[in-house]
C-alpha positions in Angstrom: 153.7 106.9 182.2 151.3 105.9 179.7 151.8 108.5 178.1 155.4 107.9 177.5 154.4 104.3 176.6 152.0 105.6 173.6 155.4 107.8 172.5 157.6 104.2 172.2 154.7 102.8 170.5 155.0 105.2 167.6 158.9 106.5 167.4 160.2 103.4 167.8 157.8 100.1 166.7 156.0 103.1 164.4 152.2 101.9 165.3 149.8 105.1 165.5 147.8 103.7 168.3 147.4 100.6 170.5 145.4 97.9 169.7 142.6 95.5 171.6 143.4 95.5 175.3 147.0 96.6 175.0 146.5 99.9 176.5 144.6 98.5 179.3 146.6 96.1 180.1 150.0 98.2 180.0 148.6 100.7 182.7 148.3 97.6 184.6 151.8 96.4 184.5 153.2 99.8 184.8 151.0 99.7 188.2 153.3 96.8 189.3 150.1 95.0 189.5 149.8 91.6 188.2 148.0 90.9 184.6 146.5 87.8 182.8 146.5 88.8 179.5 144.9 86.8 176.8 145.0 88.0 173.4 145.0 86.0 170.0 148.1 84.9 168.3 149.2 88.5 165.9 146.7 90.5 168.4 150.6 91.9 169.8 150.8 90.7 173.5 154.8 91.2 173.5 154.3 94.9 173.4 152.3 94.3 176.7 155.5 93.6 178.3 158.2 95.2 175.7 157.1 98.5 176.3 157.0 98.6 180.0 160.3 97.0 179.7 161.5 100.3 178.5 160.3 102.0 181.1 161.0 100.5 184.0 165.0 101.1 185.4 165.2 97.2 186.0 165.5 93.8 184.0 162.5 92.3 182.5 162.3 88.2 182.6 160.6 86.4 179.6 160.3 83.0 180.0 159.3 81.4 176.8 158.7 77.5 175.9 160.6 77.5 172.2 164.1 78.2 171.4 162.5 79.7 168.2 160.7 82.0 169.8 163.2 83.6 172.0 166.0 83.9 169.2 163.0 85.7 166.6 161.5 88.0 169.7 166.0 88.8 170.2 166.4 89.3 166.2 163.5 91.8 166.1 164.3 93.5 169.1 167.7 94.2 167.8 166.4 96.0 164.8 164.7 98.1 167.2 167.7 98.8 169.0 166.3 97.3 172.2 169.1 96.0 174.2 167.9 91.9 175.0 169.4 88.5 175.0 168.8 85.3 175.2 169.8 82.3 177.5 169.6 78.7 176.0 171.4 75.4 175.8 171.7 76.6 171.0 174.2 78.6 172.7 178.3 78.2 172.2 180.1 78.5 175.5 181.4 82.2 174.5 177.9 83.5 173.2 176.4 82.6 176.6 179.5 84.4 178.6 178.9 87.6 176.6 175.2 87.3 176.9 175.9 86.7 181.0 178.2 89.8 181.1 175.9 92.1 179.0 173.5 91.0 181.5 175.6 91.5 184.6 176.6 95.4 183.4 173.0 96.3 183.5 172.5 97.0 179.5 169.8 94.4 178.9 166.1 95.3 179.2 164.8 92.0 178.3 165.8 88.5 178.8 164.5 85.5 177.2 165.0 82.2 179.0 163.4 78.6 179.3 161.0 76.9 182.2 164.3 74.7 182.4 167.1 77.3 182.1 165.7 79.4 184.7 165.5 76.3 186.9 169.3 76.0 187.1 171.3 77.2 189.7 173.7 79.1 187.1 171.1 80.9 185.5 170.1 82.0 189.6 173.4 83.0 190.5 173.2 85.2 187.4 169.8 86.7 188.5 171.0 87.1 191.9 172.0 90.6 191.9 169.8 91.5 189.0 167.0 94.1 189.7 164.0 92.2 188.2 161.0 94.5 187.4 158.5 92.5 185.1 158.5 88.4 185.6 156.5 87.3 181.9 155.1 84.1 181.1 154.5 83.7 177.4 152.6 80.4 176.6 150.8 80.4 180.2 148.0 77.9 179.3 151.1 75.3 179.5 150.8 75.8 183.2 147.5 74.2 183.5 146.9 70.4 182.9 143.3 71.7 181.6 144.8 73.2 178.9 146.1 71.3 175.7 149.4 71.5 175.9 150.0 71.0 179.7 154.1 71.1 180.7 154.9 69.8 184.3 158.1 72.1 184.0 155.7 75.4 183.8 154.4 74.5 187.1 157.4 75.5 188.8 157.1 78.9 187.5 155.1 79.6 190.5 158.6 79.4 193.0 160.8 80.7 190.9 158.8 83.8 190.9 159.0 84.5 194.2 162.7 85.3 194.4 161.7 88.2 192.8 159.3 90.0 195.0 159.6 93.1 193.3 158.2 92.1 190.1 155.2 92.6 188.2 154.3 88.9 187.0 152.2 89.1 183.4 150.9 85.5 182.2 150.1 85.7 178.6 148.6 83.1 176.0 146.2 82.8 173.2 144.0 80.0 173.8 142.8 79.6 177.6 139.3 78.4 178.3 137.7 80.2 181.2 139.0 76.4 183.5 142.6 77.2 182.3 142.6 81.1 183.5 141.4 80.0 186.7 143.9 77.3 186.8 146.4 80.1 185.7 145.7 82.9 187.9 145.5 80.1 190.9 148.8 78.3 190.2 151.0 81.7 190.1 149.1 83.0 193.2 148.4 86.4 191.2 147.4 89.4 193.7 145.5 92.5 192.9 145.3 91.5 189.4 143.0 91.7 186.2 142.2 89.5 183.4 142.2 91.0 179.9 140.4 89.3 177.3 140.9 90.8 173.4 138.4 89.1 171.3 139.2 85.2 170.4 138.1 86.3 166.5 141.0 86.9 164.0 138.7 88.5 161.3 141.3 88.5 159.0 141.6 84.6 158.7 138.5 83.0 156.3 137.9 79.6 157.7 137.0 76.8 155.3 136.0 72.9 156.2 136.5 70.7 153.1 135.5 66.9 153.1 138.6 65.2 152.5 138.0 63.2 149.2 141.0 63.4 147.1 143.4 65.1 149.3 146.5 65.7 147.1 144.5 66.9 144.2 142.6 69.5 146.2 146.0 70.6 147.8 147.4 71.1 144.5 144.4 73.2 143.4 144.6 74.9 146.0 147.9 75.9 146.0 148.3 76.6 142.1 148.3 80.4 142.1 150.6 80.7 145.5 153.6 79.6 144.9 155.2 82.7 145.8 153.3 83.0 149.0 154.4 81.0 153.1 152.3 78.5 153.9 152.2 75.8 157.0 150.6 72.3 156.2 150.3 70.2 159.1 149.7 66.1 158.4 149.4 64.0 161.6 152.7 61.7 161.1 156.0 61.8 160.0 155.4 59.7 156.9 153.0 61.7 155.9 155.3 65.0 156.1 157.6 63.2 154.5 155.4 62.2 151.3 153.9 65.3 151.1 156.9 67.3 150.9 158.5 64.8 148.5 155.4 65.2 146.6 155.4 69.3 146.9 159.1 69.3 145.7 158.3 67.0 142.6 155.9 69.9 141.7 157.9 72.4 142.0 157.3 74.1 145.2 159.5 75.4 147.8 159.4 72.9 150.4 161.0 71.5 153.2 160.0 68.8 156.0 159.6 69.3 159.9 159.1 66.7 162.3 160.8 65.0 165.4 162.2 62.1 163.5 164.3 65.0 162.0 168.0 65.5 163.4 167.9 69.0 165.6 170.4 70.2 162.9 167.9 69.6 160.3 164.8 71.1 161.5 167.0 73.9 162.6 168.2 75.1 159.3 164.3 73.6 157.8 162.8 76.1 160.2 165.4 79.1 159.9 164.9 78.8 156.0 161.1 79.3 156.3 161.2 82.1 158.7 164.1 84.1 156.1 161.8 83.5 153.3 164.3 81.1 151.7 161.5 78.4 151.6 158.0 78.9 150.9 156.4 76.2 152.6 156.4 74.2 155.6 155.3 70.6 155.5 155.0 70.0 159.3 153.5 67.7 162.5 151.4 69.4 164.6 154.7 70.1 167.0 155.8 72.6 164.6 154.0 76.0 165.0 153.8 77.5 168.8 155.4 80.8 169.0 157.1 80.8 165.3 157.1 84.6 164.8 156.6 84.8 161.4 154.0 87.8 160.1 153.4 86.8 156.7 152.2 83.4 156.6 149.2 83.5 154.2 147.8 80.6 154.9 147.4 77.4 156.9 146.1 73.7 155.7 145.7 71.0 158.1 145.5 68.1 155.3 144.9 65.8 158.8 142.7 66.6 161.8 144.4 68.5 164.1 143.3 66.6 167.8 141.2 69.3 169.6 140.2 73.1 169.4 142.7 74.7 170.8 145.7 73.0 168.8 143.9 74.1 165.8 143.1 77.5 167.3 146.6 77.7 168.1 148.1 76.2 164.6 145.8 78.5 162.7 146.9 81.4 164.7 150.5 81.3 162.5 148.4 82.9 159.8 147.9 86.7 158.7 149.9 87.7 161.9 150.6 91.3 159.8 146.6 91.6 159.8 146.3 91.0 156.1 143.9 88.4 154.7 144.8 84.9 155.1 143.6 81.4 154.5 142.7 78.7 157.0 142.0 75.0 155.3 140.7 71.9 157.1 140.7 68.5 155.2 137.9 67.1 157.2 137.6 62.6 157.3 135.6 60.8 159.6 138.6 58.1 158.6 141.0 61.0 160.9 138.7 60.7 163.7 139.6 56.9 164.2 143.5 57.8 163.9 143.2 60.2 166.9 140.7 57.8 169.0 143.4 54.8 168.7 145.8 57.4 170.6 143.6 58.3 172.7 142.5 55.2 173.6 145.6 54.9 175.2 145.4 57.3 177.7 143.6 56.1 181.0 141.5 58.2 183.6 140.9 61.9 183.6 143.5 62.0 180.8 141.9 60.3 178.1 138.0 61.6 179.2 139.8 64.9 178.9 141.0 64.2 175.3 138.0 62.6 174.3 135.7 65.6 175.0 138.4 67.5 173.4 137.6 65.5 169.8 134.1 65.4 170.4 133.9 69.3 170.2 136.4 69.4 167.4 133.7 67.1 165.6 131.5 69.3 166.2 132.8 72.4 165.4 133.7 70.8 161.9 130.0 69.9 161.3 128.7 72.4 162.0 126.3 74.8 159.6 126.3 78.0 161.2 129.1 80.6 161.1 132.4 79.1 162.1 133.4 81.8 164.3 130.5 81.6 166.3 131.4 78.2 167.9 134.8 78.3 167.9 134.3 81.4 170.0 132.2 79.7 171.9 134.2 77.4 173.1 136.7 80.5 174.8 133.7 81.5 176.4 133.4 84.6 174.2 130.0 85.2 172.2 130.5 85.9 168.5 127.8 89.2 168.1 126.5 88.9 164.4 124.9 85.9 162.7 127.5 86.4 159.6 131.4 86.8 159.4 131.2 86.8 155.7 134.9 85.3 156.0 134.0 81.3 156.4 132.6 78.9 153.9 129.4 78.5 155.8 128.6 82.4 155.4 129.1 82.2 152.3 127.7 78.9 150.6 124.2 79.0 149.8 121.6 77.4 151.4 120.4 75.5 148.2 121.0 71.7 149.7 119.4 71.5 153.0 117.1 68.7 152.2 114.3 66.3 153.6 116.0 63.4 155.5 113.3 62.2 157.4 113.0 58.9 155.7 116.8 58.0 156.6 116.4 59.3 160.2 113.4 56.8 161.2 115.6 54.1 159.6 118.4 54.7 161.8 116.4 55.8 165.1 114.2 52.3 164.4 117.6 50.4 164.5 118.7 52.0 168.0 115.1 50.9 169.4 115.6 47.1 167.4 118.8 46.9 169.6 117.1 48.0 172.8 119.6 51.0 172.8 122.8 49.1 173.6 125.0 49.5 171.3 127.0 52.6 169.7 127.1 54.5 166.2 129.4 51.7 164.6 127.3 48.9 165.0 124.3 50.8 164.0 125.9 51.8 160.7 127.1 48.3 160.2 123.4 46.8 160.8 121.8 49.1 158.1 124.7 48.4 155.9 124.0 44.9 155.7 127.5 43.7 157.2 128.2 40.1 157.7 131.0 41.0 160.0 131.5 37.9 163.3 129.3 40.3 166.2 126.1 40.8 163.9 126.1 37.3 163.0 126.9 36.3 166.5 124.6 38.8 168.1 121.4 37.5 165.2 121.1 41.5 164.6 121.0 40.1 160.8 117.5 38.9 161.5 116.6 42.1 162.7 114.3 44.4 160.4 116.2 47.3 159.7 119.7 44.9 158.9 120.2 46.1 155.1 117.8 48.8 154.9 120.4 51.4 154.5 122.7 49.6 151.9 122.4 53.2 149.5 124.5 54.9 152.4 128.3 55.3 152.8 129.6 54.2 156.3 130.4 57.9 156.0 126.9 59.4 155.1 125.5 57.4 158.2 128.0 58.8 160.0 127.1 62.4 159.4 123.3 61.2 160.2 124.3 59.6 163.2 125.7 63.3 164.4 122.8 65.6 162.8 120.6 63.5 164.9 122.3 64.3 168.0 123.2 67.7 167.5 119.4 68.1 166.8 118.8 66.7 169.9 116.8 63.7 168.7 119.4 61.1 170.1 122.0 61.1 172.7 124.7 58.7 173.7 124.8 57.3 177.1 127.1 54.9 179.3 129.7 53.3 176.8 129.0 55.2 173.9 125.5 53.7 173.3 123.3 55.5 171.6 119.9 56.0 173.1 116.6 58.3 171.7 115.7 61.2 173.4 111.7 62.2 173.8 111.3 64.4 170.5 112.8 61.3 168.3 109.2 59.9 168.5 107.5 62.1 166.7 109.9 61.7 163.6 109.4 57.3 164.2 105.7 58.1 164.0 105.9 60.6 161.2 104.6 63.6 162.9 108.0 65.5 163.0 110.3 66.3 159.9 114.4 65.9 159.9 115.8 68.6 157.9 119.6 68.8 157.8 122.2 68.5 154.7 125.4 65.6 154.7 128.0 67.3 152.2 128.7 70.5 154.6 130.9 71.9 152.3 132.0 70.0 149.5 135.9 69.2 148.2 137.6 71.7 146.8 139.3 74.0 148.4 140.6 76.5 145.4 141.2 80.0 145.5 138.0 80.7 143.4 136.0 79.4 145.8 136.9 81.5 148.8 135.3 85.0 147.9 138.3 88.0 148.7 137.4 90.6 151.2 140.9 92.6 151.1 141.2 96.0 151.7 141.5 98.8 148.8 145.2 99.1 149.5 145.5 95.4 149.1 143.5 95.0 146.0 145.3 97.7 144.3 148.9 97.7 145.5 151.4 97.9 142.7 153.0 94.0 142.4 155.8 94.8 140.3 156.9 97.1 142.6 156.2 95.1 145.9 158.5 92.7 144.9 161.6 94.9 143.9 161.0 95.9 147.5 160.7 92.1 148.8 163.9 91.7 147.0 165.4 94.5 148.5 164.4 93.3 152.0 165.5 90.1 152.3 168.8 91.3 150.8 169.2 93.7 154.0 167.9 91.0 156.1 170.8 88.8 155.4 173.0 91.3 155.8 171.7 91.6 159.4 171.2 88.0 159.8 167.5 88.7 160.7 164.0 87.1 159.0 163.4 89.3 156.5 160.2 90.8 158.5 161.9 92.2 161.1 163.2 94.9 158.4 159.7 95.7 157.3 156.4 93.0 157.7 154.4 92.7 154.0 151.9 95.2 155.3 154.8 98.0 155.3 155.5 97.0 151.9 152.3 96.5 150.3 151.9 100.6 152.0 154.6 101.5 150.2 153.7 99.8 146.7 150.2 101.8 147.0 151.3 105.4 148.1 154.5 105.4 147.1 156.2 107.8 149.6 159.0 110.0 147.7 161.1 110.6 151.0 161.4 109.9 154.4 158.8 111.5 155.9 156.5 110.2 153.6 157.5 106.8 154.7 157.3 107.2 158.6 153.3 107.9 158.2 152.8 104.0 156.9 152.2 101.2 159.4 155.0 99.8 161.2 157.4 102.7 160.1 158.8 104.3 163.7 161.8 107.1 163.9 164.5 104.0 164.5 163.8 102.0 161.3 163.3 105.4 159.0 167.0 106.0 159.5 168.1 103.1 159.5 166.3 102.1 156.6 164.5 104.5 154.8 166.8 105.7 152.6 166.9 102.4 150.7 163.1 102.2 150.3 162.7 105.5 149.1 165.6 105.2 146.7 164.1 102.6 145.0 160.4 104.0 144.9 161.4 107.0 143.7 163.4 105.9 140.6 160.4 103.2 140.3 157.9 105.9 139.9 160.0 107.9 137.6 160.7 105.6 135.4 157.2 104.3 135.0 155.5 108.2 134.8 153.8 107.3 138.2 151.8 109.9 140.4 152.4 109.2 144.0 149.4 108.7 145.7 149.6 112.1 148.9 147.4 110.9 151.4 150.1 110.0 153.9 149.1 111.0 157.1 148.3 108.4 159.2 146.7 106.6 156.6 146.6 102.5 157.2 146.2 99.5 155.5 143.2 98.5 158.4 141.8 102.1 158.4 142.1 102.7 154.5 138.9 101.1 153.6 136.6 99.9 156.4 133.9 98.6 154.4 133.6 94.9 153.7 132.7 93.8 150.1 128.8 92.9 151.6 128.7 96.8 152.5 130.4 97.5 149.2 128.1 95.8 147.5 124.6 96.6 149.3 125.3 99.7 148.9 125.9 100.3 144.6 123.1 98.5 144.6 120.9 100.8 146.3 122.7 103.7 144.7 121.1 101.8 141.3 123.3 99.3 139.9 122.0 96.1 139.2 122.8 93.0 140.4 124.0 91.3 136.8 126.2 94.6 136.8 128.0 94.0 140.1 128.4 90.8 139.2 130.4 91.3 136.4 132.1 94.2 137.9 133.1 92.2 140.9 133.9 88.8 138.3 131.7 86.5 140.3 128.2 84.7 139.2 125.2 86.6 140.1 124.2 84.3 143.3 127.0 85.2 144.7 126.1 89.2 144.5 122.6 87.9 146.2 124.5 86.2 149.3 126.2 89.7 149.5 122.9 91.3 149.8 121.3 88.9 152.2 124.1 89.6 154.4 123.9 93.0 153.8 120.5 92.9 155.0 120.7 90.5 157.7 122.9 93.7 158.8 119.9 95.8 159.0 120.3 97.9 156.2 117.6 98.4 153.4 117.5 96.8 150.0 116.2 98.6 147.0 112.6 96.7 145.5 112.8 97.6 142.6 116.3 96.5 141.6 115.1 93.1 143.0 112.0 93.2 141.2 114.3 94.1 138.0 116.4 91.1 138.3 113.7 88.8 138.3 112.6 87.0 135.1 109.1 85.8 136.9 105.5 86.8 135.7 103.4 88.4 138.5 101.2 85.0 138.5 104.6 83.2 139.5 105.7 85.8 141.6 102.1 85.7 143.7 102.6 81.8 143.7 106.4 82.0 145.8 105.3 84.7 147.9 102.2 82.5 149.2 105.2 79.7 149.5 107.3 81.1 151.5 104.3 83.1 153.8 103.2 78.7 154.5 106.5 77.1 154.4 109.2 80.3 156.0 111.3 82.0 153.5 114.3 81.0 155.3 114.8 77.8 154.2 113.9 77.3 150.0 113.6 73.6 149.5 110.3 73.2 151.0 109.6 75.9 149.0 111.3 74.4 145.6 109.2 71.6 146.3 105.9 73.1 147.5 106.0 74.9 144.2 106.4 71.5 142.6 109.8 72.4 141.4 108.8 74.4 138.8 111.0 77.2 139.5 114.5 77.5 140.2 116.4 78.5 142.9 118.1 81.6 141.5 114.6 83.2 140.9 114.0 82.0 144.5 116.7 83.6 146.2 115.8 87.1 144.7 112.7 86.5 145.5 113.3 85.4 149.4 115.3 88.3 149.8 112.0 90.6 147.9 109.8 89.0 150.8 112.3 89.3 153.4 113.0 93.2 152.6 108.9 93.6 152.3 108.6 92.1 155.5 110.8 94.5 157.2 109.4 97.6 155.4 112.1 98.4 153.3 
């Protein structure tokens, strides 16, 4: 059968092969044996259960937590010709007897429902006499109360799913911790069944932490060159949607609000007008989001702290769902932090320890240095395997502020031994600040010696200091959120040990420039005029249909067509997401249009049509690119201007690109330094004492004397001598 399963996936959703654990995982259901499937949002679980849906003779059951959801999944389907309806309280009285009745004569193959809909005794009698081969559960981590979005009504799933005995049951979701499969598996009593795991990392998506200093000016920066493109922005209230979109509109954006405080009716047609492309951007709460089946959002900002990992997993997950690259903001305050403990704070028990170690490894995530895929990963229990994404801010910044904070770590660790180790980060802060406030005048802690000794801080910058320090491991916090020393802090009090660590993690601005492009070929060099003639033509067939504009084409079909330019229908059916339904129905059009494009503008089509993909077209990222003219002999002042970014940047390209274990060429390196071989001698001996990993104790060792542009060529000449290049 799988074979006949590979022949759907090409004639009729027109995808060459199968992706992650889809194949693996669709053997499994077409077994009749049960499948947890976790994949990440875009990674394509629906054809885990749509394609076996075609196969088998019976009904497949989709229950699915969003109206939303269910009426998109119907919409696509339908272009697909795939017989499925949906069964929900949006429904008139007459739409939901023909929907029954389609159901009853044994046309459907899939039907969408709610937790709650299935529960009623209507909806039952309905299923009755219904031969039920699959039973799916989209959104499955709402079945555990370990998981961040725990609904009682999913744990009734577990009955209802035995009056169908006969049914494969697949659980599906994109964030689950290893607690919440087990919880999962456990609760729907799954039997000679396997867990499938795609990879947690959507390596189209560059991440990006920002501290949040001026947040409206760095969200109109950033958004100054997209205003043609979808975007989600998720604040933390409904006053703040409300302003922001007010705000967006005054600037001329396409704009609408979405929040509870909304009328149904209104975030209806708010929501409907995003997903049809008749509004750009979304201005939402963090309720807005799960399951919206939109392809071609290009990027994500959460101007407020979303609450834990896996809501901002989640939220981010709306992004680059058609595998193009896509933009993922976070406006990072400790000020947010405090908003999200008062809620918490009123949670009691299990509930609120739960949420609280939910913020704490948010916090952490956010300050972290290292890759940003590597923890996040982490925390799904998955291993990121290389040291570099090269599509997060950390990968790319360079490493020119770490600097020497020893002096401000003994202040703050002496302040936790003046205070015997009894009080938490707050009070700390508020001692070296120098506050008068009623407990340190009550509590004499103004007599103490370190009270005003750390006046040149920010409440903020001792913050960040209060977390290096424990993410270092030289402090810890212990019963009520006191903060107590652990062993290794004594050698920094008695000035045997070094703190190294930087505050600003990533500085404010979150413009386009600053987040370095790793598109494919096809997507640097499509043809733009001619991708929008096409948008146009799309969304005027889509409303024809009554369907979101992607479920005629997603922008990667597009942007396909805007680079080869296909001059009939054959052409077309080779590019992604073109299967034998959708070239009749709409190729024709596509072609038409091309064809009189390319005439008219003396344009060559470009004949490498077979099989050829936007993922597959050029493999290489811009590192590899890069690393490799310059070993071919181009120097680095070169690619820099060919590429249009400053030099430094070309040198983080090539660190990378070595880190990679690939050779660098010595000369070139040699070439692009401006150093005598007297200076050159000096920073080799530098880095062989101080570790050419890290350059300020270089800088200084060489009594600053030489810049950190000659540096970094020279770290990365003594790394690439080191390894015998």
């Amino acid at each position: 059968m799988i074979q006949e399963a590979k022949r759907i996936l090409k004639e009729t959703f027109g995808y060459e092969e199968f992706r992650l654990q889809q194949e693996a995982a669709i053997k499994q259901v077409l077994a009749k044996n049960d499948a947890l499937v976790i994949m990440p949002t875009g990674g394509g679980k629906s054809l885990v259960y749509q394609i076996p849906a075609m196969l088998f003779d019976g009904l497949t059951i989709v229950v699915s937590p969003l109206i939303s959801l269910m009426k998109d999944q119907v919409e696509q389907l339908r272009e697909y010709d795939i017989p499925a309806v949906y069964l929900n309280s949006s429904l008139s009285p007459e739409a939901y007897e023909y929907n029954v009745k389609r159901l009853q004569s044994g046309e459907v193959k899939l039907l969408y429902v709610a937790p709650e809909t299935l529960m009623m005794d209507r909806t039952k009698e309905i299923l009755a006499g219904q031969k039920v081969d699959c039973f799916t559960i989209d959104e499955a981590h709402c079945i555990s109360e370990w998981g961040h979005d725990f609904r009682p009504e999913y744990r009734q799933l577990a009955s209802v799913r035995k009056d169908f005995p006969e049914a494969v049951c697949i659980a599906l979701t994109a964030t689950a911790t290893p607690r919440v499969q087990e919880d999962i598996r456990r609760i729907l009593e799954f039997k000679d069944s396997e867990t499938f795991i795609s990879s947690f990392d959507r390596s189209n998506l560059f991440l990006k932490i920002a501290d949040k200093k001026n947040p409206e000016d760095q969200l109109l920066d950033f958004l100054f060159t997209r205003k043609n493109q979808s975007g989600i922005i998720y604040c933390f209230s409904r006053r703040q949607v409300d302003e922001l979109a007010y705000l967006l509109e005054q600037e001329g954006y396409s704009v609408k609000p979405y929040h509870a405080g909304l009328g149904a009716r209104d975030r209806a047609i708010n929501q409907r007008a995003f997903i049809r492309d008749d509004v750009r951007i979304i201005v939402a709460t963090i309720a807005f989001g799960m399951g919206i089946n939109k392809p071609n959002v290009r990027y994500v900002v959460h101007y407020d702290m979303p609450q834990n990992i896996e809501s901002y997993y989640q939220q981010i997950g709306r992004a680059g769902r058609d595998g193009l690259r896509s933009d993922c903001i976070m406006l990072f305050s400790y000020n947010d932090t405090q908003k999200i403990k008062y809620f918490i704070n009123k949670k009691e028990g299990k509930e609120k320890e739960l949420a609280e170690r939910h913020l704490d490894q948010l916090l952490k995530f956010a300050e972290s240095r290292e890759c940003r895929r590597k923890p996040l990963m982490n925390y799904f229990g998955e291993e990121y395997p290389k040291d570099e994404c090269g599509m997060c801010d950390n990968c790319l910044s360079v490493e020119d502020d770490v600097e020497d904070l020893t002096l401000h770590a003994q202040k703050f660790l002496s302040c936790i031994v003046r205070v015997e180790e009894k009080f938490g980060v707050t009070h700390i802060v508020d001692i070296l600040r120098g506050s008068k406030n009623k407990k340190i005048l009550e509590l004499e802690h103004d007599q103490l010696s370190t009270y005003g000794i750390g006046i040149e801080w920010s409440k903020d910058q001792w913050q960040q200091m209060s977390r290096l320090l424990m993410r270092q491991n030289y402090i810890s916090t212990g019963e009520f959120k006191t903060l107590r020393l652990e062993s290794k802090a004594l050698a920094v009090l008695r000035g045997d040990e070094n703190v190294f660590g930087t505050l600003d993690r990533t500085g404010t601005s979150i413009r386009n420039e600053d987040i370095e492009k790793t598109s494919t070929e096809v997507e640097n060099d499509y043809d733009r005029e001619l991708f929008d003639i096409l948008r146009e033509k799309r969304k005027e067939l889509a409303d024809i249909d009554d369907v979101p504009p992607y479920a005629i084409f997603p922008d990667t079909t597009l942007i396909e067509m805007a680079y080869y330019y296909p001059q009939n229908k054959d052409d077309l059916e080779a590019l992604y997401g073109v299967g034998a339904v959708k070239k009749e129905k709409f190729g024709d059009s596509f072609v038409g249009i091309i064809k009189t494009y390319t005439r008219k503008n003396d344009i060559m089509p470009r004949r490498k049509f077979l099989r050829e993909k936007v993922a597959k077209t050029e493999n290489k990222q811009k590192f590899e690119v890069i690393g490799e003219s310059f070993n071919e002999g181009y120097s680095i002042e070169f690619l820099a201007e060919q590429h249009g970014v400053k030099e430094v940047t070309i040198l983080t390209h090539l660190k990378k690109f070595h880190d990679e274990g690939n050779k660098l060429r010595l000369e070139g390196l040699l070439e692009a330094s401006s150093l005598s071989d007297r200076q050159r001698d000096q920073v080799m001996k530098a880095m062989k004492k101080k570790s050419p990993l890290m350059l300020r104790p270089v800088y200084d060792l060489l009594d600053k004397k030489i810049g950190y542009d000659e540096l970094r060529i020279m770290q990365l000449y003594y790394l690439a001598l080191e390894k015998g290049d």
